[in-house]
LUMPA-136462 format. One record per residue (C-alpha): residue in one letter; z negated, x negated, y. Coordinates in steps of 0.05 Angstrom, whole numbers, always signed. Each point is the difference from the previous one (the first is absolute). Example, Ala and Ser with C-alpha at 12.3 -4.5 7.8 and 13.67 -1.06 7.14 Angstrom:
<atoms>
ATOM_a_-156_-246_-90
ATOM_s_+13_-27_+69
</atoms>
This chain:
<atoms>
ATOM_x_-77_+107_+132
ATOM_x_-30_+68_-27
ATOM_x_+2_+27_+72
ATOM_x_+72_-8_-2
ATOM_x_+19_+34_-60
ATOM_x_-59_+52_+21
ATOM_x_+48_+16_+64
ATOM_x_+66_-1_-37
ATOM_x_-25_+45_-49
ATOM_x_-21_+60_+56
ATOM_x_+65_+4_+30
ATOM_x_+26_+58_-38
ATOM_x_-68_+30_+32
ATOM_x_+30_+21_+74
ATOM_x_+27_+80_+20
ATOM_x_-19_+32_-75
ATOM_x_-8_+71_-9
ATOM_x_-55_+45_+34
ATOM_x_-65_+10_-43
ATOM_x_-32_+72_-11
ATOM_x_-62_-9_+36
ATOM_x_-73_+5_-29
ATOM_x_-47_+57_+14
ATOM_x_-71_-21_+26
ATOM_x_-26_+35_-66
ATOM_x_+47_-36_-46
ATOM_x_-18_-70_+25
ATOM_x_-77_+28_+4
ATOM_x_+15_+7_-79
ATOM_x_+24_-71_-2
ATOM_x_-56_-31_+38
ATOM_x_-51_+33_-50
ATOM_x_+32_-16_-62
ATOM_x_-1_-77_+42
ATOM_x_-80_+9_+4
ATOM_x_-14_+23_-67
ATOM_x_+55_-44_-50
ATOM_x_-4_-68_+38
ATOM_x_-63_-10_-18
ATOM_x_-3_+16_-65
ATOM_x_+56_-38_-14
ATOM_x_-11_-75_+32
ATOM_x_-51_-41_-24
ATOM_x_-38_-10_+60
ATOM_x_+23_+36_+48
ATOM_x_-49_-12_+48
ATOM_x_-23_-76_+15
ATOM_x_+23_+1_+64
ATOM_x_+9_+66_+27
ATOM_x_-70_+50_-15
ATOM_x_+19_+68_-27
ATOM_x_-32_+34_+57
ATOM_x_+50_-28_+48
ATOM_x_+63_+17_-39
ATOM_x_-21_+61_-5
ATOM_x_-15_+19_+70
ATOM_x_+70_-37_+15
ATOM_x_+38_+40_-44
ATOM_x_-28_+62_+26
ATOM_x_+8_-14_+76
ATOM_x_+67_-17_-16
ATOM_x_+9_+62_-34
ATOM_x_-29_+40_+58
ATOM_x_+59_-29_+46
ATOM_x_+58_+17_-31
ATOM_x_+37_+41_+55
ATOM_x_+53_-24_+33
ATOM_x_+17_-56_-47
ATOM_x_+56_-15_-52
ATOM_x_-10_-28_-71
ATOM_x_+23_-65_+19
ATOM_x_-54_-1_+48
ATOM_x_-50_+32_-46
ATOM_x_+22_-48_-63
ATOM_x_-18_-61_+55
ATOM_x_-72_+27_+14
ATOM_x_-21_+15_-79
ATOM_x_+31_-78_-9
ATOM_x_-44_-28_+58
ATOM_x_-48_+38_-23
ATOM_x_+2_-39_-75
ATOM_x_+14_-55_+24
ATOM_x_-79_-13_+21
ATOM_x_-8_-5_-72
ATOM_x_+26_-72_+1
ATOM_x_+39_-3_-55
ATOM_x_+69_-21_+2
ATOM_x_+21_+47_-60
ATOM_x_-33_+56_+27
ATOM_x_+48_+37_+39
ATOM_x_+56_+49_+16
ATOM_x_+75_-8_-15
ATOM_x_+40_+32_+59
ATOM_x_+62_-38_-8
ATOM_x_+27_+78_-25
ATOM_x_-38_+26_+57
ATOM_x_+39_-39_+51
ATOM_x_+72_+6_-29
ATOM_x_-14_+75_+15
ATOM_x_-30_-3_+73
ATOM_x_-15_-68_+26
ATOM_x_+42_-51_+40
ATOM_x_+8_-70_-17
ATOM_x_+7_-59_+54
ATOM_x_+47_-47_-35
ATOM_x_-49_-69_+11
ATOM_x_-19_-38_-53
ATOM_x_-67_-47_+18
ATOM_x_-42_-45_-37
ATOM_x_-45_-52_+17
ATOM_x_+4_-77_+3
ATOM_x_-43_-60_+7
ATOM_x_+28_+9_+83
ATOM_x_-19_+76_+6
ATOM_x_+42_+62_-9
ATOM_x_+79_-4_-9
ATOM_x_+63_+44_-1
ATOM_x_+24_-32_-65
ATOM_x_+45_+65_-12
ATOM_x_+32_+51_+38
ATOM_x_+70_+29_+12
ATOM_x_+67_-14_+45
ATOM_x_-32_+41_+53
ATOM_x_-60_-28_+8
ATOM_x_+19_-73_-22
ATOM_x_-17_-31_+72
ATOM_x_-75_-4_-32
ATOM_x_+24_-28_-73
ATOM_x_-51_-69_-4
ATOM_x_-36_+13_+57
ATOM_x_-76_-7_+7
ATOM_x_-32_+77_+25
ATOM_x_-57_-12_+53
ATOM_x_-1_+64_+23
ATOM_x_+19_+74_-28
ATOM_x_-2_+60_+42
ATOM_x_-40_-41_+49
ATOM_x_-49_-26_-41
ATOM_x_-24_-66_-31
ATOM_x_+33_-6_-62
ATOM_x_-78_-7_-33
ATOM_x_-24_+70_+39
ATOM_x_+60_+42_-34
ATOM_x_-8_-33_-67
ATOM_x_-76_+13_+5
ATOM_x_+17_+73_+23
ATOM_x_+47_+16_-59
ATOM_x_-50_-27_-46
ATOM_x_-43_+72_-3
ATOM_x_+58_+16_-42
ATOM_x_-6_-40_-67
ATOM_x_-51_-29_-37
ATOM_x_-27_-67_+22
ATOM_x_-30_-38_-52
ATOM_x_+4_-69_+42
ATOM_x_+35_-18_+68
ATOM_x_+54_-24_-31
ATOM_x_+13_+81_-15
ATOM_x_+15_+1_+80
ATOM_x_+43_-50_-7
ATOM_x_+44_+30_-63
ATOM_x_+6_+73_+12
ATOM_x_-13_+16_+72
ATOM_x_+68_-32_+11
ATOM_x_+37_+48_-52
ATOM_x_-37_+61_+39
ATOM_x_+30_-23_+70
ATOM_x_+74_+39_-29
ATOM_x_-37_+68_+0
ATOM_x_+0_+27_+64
ATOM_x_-50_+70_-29
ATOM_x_-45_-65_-13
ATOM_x_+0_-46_+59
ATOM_x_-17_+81_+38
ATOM_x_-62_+3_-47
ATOM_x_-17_-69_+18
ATOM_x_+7_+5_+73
ATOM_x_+54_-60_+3
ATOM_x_+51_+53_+16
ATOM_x_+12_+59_+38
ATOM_x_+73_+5_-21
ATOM_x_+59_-20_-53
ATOM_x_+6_-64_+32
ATOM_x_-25_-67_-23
ATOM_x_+3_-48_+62
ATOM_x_-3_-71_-15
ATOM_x_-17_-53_+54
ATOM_x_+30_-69_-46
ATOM_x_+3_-65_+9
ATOM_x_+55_-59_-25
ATOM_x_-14_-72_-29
ATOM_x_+12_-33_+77
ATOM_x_-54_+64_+18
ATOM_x_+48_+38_+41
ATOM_x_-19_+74_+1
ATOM_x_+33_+56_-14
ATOM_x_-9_+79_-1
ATOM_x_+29_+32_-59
ATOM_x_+3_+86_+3
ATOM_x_-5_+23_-74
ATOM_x_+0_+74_-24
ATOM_x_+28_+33_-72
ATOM_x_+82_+8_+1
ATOM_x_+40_+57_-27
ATOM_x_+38_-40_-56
ATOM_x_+46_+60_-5
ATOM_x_+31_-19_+72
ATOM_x_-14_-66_+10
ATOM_x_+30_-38_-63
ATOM_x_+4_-69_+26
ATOM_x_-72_-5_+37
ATOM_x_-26_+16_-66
ATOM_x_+39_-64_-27
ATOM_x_-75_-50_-27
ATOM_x_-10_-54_+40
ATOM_x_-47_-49_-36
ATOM_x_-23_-75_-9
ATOM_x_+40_-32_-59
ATOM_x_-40_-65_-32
ATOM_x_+43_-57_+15
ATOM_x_+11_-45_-58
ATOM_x_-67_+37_-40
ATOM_x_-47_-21_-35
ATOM_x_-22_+30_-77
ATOM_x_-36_+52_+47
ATOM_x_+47_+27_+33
ATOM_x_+56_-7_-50
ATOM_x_+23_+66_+8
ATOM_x_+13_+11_-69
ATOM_x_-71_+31_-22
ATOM_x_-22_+21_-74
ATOM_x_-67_+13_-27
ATOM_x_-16_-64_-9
ATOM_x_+41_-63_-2
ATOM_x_-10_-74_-28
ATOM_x_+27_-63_+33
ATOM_x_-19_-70_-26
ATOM_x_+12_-46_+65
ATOM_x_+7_-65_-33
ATOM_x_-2_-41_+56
ATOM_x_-63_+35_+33
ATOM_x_-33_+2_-70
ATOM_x_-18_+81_+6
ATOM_x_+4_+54_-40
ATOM_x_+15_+52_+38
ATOM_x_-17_+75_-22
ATOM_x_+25_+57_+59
ATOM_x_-39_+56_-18
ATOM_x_+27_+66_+37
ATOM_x_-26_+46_-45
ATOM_x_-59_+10_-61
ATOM_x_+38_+33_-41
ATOM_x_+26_-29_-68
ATOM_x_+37_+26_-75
ATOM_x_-68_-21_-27
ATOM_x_-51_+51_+43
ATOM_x_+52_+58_-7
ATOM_x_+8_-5_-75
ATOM_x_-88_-6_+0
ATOM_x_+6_+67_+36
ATOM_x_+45_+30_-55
ATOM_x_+52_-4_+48
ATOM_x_+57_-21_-46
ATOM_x_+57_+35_+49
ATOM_x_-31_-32_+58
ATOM_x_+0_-64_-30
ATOM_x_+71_-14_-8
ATOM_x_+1_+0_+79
ATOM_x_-44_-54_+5
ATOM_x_+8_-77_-12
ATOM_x_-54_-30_-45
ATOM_x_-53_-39_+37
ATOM_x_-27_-41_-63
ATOM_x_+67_-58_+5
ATOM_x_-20_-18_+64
ATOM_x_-64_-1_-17
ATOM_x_+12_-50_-63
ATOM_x_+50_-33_+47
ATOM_x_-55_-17_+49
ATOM_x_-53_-25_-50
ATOM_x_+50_-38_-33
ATOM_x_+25_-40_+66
ATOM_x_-68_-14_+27
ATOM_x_-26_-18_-73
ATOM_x_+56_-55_-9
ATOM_x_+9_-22_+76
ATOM_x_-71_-16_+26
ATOM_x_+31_-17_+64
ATOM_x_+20_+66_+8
ATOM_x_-30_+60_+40
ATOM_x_+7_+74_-2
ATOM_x_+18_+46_+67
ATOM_x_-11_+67_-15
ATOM_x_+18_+43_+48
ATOM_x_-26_+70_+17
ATOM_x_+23_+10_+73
ATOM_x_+33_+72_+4
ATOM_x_-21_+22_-64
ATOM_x_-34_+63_+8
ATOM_x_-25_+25_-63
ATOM_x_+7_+26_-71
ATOM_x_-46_-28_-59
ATOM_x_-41_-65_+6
ATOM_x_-3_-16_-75
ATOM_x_+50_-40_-2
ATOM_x_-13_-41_+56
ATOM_x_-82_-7_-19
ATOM_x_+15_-17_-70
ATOM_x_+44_-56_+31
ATOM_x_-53_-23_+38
ATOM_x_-51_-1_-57
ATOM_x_+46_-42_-40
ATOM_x_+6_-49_+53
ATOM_x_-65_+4_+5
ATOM_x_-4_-17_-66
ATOM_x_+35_-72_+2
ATOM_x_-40_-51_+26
ATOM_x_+60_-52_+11
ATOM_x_+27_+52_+53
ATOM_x_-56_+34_+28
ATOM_x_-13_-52_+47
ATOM_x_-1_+2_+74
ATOM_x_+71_-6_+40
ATOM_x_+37_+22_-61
ATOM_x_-2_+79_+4
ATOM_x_+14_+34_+66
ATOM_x_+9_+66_+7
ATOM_x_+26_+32_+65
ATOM_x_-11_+69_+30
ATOM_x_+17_+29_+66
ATOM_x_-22_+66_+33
ATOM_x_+66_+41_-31
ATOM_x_-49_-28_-69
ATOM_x_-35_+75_-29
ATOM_x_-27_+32_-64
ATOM_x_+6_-41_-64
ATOM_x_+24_-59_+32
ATOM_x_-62_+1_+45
ATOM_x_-37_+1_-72
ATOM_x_+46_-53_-27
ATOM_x_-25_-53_+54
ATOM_x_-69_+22_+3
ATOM_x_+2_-17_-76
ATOM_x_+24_-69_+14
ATOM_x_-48_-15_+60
ATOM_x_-52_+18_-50
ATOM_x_+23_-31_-62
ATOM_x_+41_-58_+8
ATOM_x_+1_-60_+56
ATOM_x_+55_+33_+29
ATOM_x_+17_-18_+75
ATOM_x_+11_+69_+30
ATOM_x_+45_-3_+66
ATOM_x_+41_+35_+56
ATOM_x_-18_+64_+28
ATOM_x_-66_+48_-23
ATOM_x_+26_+70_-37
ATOM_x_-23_+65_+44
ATOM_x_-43_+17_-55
ATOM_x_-66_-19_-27
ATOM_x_-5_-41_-62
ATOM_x_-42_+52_-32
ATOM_x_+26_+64_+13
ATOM_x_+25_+76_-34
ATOM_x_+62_-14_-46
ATOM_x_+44_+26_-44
ATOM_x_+21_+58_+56
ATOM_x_+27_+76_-15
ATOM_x_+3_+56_+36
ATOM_x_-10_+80_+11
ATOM_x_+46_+55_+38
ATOM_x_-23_+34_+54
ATOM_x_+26_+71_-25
ATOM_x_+28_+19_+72
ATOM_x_+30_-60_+35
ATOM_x_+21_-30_-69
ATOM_x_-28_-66_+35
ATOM_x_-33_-46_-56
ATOM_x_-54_-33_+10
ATOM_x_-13_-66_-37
ATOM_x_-65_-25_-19
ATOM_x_-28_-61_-49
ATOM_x_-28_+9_-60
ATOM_x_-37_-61_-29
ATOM_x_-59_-38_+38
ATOM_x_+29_-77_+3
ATOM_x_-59_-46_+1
ATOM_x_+25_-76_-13
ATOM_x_-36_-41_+55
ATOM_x_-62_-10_+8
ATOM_x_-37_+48_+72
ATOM_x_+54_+46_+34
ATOM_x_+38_-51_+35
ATOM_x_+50_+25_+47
ATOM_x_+49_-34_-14
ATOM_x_+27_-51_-46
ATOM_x_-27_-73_+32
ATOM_x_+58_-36_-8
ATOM_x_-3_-83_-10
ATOM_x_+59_-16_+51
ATOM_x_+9_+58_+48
ATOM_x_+83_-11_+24
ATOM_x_+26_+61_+34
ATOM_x_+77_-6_+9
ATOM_x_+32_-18_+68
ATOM_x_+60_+47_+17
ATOM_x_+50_-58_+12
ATOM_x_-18_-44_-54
ATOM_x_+11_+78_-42
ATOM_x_+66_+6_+49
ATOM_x_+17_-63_-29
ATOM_x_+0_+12_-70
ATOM_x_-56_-53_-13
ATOM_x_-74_+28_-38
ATOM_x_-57_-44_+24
ATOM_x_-37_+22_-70
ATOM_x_+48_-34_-44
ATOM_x_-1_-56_+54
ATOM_x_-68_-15_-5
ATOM_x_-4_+6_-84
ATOM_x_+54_-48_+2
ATOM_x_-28_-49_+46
ATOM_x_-74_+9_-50
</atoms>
């Protein structure tokens, strides 16, 4: 799961050097140039946050610098954005951290049962594939909702994708009042619903080799989703299913590159239009035969690709027919590939299923950013108005909502392909 390779990533994170800290002046400097470039800059900026009230944020929170480190400063300016509700409007502190934060090794993410451990390491693996009811002392729901100041939430389902990821931050869970120290407690529970306390906290991997050792959930016997073997997008014909199956992990392609001028950049990428003819081609000839296209985990890129797909579907009346399309999403689902399915729901008779994305349908695209001279934080914004459903709907409707069960994940099995196959 993303989660996963989210924790495994931040390791290297823990003990790094000691950061030159900010004047009050130089992050007043940074806050300004904030105020005055974000706006100018995103599209439209304001729908859900009045310009009044970020700027009267902003300047309290310059007014109360004292006393506080840039870590804790960077946390305030991003809850502070994060009322714009817009997923890519935000603050990269990855750098930030590596220089002065901690990291609690814990890796959660959320299942059809609640919230799991599904990764961790040898120290804390007592709470590896257990269910969390309770951290720090409170209900799993009240310290999700409380870290949720601190991102943008375009749809619940936000709470339930990144609050989890902010839980390994202990600067954050402070700011959030779900902490008042390093330490991330976890009340837990087994499958038999045994209990358990679990004590975690960040580790000094310089002195503690072997706790640092990943402990995490391996798919028995997987399924095409979690082969663990992942491209940009793969093709599997399953003959005795009758699908087409196109895993779609990026929108990227040779053919968008080389339309950018982009002939270097190219040569990296696969070329999207075989599959494409590859697709067509099976579902022209086999009539039996349905198409899976799955977007879970994708998180962004182009959508041209994928649209243009979907408008030649669209396109052939022999397969745009009801219960031969599906496409699948899940809340890891962001950006383009948001787009991508949106363009199906709207243009084909696809049967969209699994888990809503944490983003609107119609949203800010196409994201950048600018550099906040001081800090060097950058601060990422979209840059073209998305409007491909009909209203402002929160969230994608989907035709067969299916979130996915921990054990049946545990197990290796995905209840998405499951339920195409069994269409």
């Amino acid at each position: 799961m993303r989660h996963i390779a989210l924790l495994l990533s931040l390791f290297w994170l823990f003990n790094t050097p000691a950061f030159t800290q900010l004047s009050a002046e130089q992050w007043r400097a940074d806050i300004a140039l904030l105020q005055r470039e974000l706006p100018k800059r995103h599209p439209n900026l304001y729908q859900y946050y009045p310009q009044p009230a970020f700027e009267a944020d902003l300047a309290k929170l310059a007014e109360n610098l004292e006393g506080k480190n840039d870590l804790q400063v960077a946390l305030e300016i991003q809850a502070v954005v994060a009322r714009f509700q817009d997923a890519h409007t935000r603050l990269e502190l990855s750098s930030l951290i590596q220089q002065q934060g901690k990291v609690i090794p814990v890796g959660l993410g959320w299942y059809a049962e609640g919230l799991f451990v599904s990764g961790t390491v040898q120290r804390f693996a007592p709470a590896l594939g257990k269910k969390v009811l309770e951290i720090n002392g409170l209900e799993t729901s009240v310290a999700l909702e409380r870290m949720a100041h601190l991102f943008a939430r375009e749809n619940e389902e936000s709470v339930r994708r990144d609050a989890p990821t902010w839980l390994r931050f202990p600067e954050a869970m402070r700011l959030a009042g779900v902490a008042q120290n390093d330490t991330l407690a976890l009340l837990v529970a087994d499958e038999k619903g045994q209990r358990y306390f679990v004590k975690t906290y960040p580790i000094d991997f310089k002195t503690d080799k072997t706790g640092l050792q990943p402990a995490q959930f391996v798919p028995k016997n997987p399924d095409l989703r979690w082969n663990p073997v992942k491209q940009i997008y793969s093709l599997e014909w399953l003959e005795a299913d009758r699908i087409v199956y196109l895993q779609y992990n990026a929108c990227f392609s040779q053919e968008m590159a080389l339309a950018a001028g982009d002939s270097t950049g190219a040569m990296q990428l696969p070329p999207f239009q075989i599959f494409v003819d590859s697709v067509l081609a099976i579902l022209d000839r086999r009539p039996d035969s349905r198409f899976f296209l799955d977007l879970r985990f994708n998180n962004g890129g182009l959508p041209y690709d994928g649209i243009a797909l979907a408008d030649r579907l669209a396109a052939m009346p022999f397969v745009n027919l009801p219960n031969r399309i599906f496409v699948a999403t899940n809340r890891y689902t962001s950006g383009a590939a948001v787009e991508i399915a949106a363009a199906f729901q709207a243009r084909t008779n696809a049967t969209l299923l699994g888990e809503a994305p944490a983003q609107r349908p119609n949203h800010i695209g196409d994201p950048t950013f600018l550099i906040l001279p001081n800090s060097r934080i950058q601060v990422f914004y979209g840059t073209r108005q998305v409007q491909i459903l009909p209203g402002n709907p929160d969230a994608l409707r989907l035709s067969v909502p299916l979130e996915l069960p921990f054990g049946v994940f545990r197990d290796g099995r995905d209840p998405l392909l499951d339920y195409v196959r069994r269409s």
